[in-house]
C-alpha positions in Angstrom: -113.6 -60.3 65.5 -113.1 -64.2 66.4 -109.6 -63.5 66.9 -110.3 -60.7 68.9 -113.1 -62.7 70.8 -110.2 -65.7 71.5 -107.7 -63.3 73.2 -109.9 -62.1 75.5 -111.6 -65.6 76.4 -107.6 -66.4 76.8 -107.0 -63.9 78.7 -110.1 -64.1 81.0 -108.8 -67.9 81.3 -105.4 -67.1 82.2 -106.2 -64.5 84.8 -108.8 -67.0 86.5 -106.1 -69.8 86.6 -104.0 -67.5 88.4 -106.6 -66.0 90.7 -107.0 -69.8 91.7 -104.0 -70.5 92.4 -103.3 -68.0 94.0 -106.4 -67.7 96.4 -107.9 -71.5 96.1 -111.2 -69.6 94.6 -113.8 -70.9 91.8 -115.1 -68.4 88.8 -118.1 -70.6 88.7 -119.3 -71.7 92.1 -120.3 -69.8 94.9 -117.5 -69.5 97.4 -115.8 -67.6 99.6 -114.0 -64.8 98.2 -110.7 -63.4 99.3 -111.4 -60.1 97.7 -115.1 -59.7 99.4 -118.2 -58.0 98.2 -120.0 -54.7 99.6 -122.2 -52.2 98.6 -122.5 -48.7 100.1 -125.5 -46.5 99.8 -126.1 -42.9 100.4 -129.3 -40.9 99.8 -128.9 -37.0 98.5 -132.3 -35.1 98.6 -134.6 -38.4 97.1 -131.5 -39.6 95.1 -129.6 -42.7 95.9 -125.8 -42.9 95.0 -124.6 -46.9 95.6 -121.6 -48.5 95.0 -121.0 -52.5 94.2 -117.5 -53.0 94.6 -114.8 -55.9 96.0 -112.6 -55.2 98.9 -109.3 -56.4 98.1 -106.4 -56.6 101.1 -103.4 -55.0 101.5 -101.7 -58.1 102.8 -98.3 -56.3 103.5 -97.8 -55.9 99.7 -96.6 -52.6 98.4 -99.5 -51.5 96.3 -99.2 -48.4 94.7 -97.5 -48.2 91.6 -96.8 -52.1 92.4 -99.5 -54.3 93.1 -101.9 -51.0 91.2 -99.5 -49.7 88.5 -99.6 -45.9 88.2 -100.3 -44.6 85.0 -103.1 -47.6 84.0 -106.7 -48.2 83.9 -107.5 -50.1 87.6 -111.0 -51.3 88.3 -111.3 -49.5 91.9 -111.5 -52.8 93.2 -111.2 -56.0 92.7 -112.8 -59.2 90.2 -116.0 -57.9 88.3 -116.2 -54.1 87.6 -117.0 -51.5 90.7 -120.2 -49.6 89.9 -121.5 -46.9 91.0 -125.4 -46.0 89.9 -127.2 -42.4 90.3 -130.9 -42.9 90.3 -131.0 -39.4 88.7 -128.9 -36.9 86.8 -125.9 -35.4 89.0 -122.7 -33.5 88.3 -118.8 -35.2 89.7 -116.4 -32.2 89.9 -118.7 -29.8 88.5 -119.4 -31.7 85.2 -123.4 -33.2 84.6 -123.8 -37.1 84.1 -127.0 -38.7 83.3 -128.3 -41.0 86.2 -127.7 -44.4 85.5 -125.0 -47.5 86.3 -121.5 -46.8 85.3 -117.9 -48.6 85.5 -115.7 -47.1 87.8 -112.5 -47.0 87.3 -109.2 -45.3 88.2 -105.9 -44.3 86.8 -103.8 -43.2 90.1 -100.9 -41.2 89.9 -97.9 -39.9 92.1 -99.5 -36.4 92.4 -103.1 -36.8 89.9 -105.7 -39.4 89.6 -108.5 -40.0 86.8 -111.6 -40.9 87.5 -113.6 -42.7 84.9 -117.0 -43.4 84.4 -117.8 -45.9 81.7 -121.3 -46.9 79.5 -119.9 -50.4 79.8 -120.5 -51.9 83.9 -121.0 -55.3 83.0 -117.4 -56.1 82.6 -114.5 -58.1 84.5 -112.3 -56.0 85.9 -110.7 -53.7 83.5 -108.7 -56.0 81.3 -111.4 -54.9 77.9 -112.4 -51.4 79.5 -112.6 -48.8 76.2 -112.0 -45.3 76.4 -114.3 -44.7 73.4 -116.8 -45.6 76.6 -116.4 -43.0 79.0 -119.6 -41.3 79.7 -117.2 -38.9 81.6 -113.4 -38.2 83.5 -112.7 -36.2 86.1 -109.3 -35.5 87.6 -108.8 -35.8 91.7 -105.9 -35.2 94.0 -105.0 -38.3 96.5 -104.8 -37.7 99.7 -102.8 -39.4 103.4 -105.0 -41.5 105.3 -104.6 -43.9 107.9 -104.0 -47.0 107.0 -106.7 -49.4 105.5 -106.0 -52.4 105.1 -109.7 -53.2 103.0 -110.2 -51.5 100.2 -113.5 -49.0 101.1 -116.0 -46.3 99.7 -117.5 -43.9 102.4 -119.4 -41.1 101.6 -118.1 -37.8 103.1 -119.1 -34.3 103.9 -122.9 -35.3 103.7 -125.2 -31.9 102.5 -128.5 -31.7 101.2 -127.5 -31.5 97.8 -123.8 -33.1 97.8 -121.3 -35.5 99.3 -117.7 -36.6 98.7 -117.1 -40.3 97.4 -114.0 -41.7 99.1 -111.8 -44.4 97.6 -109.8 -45.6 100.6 -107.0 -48.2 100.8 -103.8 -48.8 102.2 -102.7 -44.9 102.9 -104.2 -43.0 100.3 -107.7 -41.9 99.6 -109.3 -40.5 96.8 -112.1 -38.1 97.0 -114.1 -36.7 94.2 -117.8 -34.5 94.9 -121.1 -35.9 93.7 -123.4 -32.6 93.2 -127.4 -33.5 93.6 -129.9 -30.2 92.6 -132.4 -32.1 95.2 -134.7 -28.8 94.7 -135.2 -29.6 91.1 -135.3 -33.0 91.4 -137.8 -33.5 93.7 -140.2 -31.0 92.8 -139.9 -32.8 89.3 -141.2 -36.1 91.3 -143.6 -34.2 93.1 -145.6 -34.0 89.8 -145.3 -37.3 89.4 -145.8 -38.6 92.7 -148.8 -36.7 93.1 -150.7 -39.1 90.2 -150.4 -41.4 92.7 -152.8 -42.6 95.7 -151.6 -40.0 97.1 -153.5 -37.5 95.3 -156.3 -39.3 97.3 -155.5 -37.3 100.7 -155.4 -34.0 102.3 -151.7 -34.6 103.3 -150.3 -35.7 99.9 -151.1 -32.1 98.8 -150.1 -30.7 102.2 -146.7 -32.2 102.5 -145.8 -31.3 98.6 -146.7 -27.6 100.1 -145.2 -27.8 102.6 -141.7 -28.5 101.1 -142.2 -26.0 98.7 -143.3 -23.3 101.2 -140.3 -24.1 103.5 -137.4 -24.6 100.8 -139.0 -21.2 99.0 -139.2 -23.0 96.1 -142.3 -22.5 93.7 -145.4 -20.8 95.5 -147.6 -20.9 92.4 -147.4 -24.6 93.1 -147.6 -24.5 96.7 -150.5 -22.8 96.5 -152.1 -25.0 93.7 -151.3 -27.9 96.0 -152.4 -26.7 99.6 -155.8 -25.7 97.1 -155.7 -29.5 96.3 -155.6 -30.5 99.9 -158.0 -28.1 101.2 -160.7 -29.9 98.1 -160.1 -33.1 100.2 -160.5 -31.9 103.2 -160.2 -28.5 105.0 -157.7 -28.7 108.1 -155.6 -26.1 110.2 -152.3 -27.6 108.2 -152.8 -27.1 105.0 -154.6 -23.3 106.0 -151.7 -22.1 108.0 -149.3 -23.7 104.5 -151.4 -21.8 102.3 -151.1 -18.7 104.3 -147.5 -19.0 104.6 -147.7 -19.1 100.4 -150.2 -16.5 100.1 -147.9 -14.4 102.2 -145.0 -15.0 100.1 -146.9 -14.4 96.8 -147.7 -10.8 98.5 -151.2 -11.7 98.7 -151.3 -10.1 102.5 -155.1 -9.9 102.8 -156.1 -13.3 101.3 -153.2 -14.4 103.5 -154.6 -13.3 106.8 -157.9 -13.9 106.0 -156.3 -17.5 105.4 -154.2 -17.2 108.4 -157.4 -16.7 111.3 -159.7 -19.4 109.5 -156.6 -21.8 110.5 -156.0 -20.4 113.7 -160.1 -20.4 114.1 -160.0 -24.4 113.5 -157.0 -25.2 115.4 -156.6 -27.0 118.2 -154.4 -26.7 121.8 -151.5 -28.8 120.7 -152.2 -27.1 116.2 -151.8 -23.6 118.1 -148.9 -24.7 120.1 -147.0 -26.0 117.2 -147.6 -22.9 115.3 -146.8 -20.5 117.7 -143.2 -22.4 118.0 -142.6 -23.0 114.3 -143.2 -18.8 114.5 -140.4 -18.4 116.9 -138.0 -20.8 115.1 -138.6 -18.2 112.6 -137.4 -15.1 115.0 -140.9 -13.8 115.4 -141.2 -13.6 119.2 -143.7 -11.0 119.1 -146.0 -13.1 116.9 -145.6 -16.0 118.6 -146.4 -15.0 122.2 -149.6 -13.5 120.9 -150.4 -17.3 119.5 -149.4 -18.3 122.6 -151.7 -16.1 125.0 -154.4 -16.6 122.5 -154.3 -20.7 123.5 -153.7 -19.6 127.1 -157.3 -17.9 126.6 -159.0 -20.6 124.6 -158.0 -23.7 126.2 -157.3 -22.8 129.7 -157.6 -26.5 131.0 -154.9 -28.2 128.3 -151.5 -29.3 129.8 -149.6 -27.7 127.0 -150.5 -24.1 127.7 -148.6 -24.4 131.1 -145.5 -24.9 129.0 -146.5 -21.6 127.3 -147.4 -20.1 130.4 -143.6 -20.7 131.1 -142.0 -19.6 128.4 -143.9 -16.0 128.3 -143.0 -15.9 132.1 -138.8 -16.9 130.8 -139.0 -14.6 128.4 -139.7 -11.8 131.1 -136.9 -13.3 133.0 -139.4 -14.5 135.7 -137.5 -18.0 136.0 -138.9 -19.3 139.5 -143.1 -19.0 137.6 -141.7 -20.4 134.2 -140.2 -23.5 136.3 -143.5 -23.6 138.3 -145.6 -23.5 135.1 -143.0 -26.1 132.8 -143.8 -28.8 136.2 -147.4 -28.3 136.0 -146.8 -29.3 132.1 -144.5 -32.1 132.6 -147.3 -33.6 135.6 -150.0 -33.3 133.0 -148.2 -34.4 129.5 -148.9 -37.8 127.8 -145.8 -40.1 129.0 -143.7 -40.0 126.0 -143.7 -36.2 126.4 -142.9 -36.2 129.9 -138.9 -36.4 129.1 -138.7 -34.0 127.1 -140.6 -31.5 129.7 -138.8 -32.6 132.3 -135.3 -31.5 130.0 -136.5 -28.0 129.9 -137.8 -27.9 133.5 -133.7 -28.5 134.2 -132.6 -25.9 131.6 -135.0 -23.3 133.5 -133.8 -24.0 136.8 -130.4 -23.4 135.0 -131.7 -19.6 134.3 -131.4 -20.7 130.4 -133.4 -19.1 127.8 -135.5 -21.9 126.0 -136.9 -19.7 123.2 -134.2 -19.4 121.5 
């Protein structure tokens, strides 16, 4: 084990007297280094993927299968080991790997790369990486890129539950998938972020729901929730969520009945909002009746002029709807005004703004 120990310190030593020499740099002091330091972050769902890597040059050198030998272990980088850390459990090409910090390295081929993910992050480089490590390989194809002459990670092809890690450097990149299931994951921390102060207020609840109801996820818990939020206090947002749950549990009755006490409590702006979210949801029928039901309850509010307009653009009537979308802009809160004024343009334009 000594011996073991004394060729590694020896070979640490010898590959530090080089690195200065070669690049005037110190193992021990904090200086400038040629090879410099980044970290890239990307959030999937509530899941943070980051990688702490170097960013070695190309420097007109000839680097693969040169400078980066095919065939052997690289670090994906340069000086300590490139990590990459999942703050919970996600799958690379498919296969499942426990969240965590691992070493990332890379064995590049002509036509085939390995990716590696190692138990051991803490090392230098790979000079004492072990195989009998790997918390998992996966085999990529490289790919032509344009050239870059620092070594960089991007994250590609962003989705809700995915996105491509891409080594870049010189003219070759080399992608492999990172698979998130955000759905499971975050209804997992729901539970848990619900012990919180947030358990405290109406919204808490409401927004769990909420996420629930519009991912279709688990109703059962949606509706537990929005019953949660309701106990803290009794709004038109977490009525309308529950409805919307109720609905979806088949529960039609309990669901209207929910459904009008909402729409009973809500206000100009609560009604407008709802009878929108309806026709984002291709129930035009539904949603003009929400929105002549405002038109008759607050006839003095700026917003039902903007409802006015879109009944009357939905009849095809564009001169009234761009008559009615002015009187809203001229009576909208400032910050609203642009936007009005946006869809005061698209009528004049004889374009349908309820799609």
């Amino acid at each position: 084990m000594h011996k073991h120990f004394r060729r590694v310190l020896l070979l640490f030593q010898t590959v530090a007297v080089l690195t200065q020499l070669a690049h005037a740099q110190s193992t021990i002091l904090d200086l400038p280094r040629q090879s410099q330091h980044a970290v890239v972050t990307q959030r999937i769902g509530i899941t943070d993927i980051t990688v702490n890597y170097h960013r070695p040059l190309v420097n007109s050198r000839k680097i693969w299968g040169s400078i980066v030998p095919y065939g052997q272990v690289w670090r994906a980088g340069a000086n300590e080991n490139t990590t990459i850390t999942f703050t919970d459990p996600v799958t690379v090409e498919g296969k499942p790997l426990p969240k965590g910090t691992y070493g990332l390295h890379m064995i590049p081929g002509e036509k085939d790369w390995t990716v590696i993910f190692s138990k051991n992050s803490t090392s230098w480089g790979s000079f004492t990486y072990d195989e009998k490590e790997d918390a998992l390989r996966v085999t990529v194809k490289p790919q032509p890129t344009e050239l870059h002459e620092a070594l960089a990670y991007d994250f590609d092809d962003v989705k809700p539950d995915s996105t491509i890690v891409t080594l870049r450097w010189e003219k070759v990149a080399v992608p492999f998938k990172v698979g998130v299931n955000t759905n499971e994951i975050v209804q997992a921390s729901l539970h848990n972020q619900l012990r919180g102060l947030a358990q405290y207020t109406w919204f808490g609840w409401d927004d769990a729901a909420t996420y629930l109801v519009t991912n279709k996820l688990n109703m059962e818990d949606a509706l537990k929730y929005e019953d949660q939020s309701i106990q803290n206090e009794e709004r038109f947002d977490n009525l309308i969520t529950k409805s919307q749950a109720l609905e979806a549990l088949g529960r039609k009755d309990d669901a209207s009945a929910t459904r009008n006490k909402a729409i009973s409590m809500a206000n100009a702006i609560q009604l407008h909002g709802y009878g929108r979210q309806l026709q984002t949801q291709g129930q035009q029928a539904q949603a003009f009746e929400i929105f002549q039901m405002n038109i008759k309850k607050n006839p003095d509010h700026w917003i039902i002029h903007n409802e006015s307009a879109r009944i009357a653009c939905a009849k095809g009537d564009f001169d009234n709807a761009v008559k009615e979308m002015k009187l809203s802009a001229g009576g909208a809160p400032a910050q609203t005004k642009p936007f009005l004024d946006t869809l005061v343009r698209r009528l004049e334009a004889k374009e349908d703004i309820n799609k």
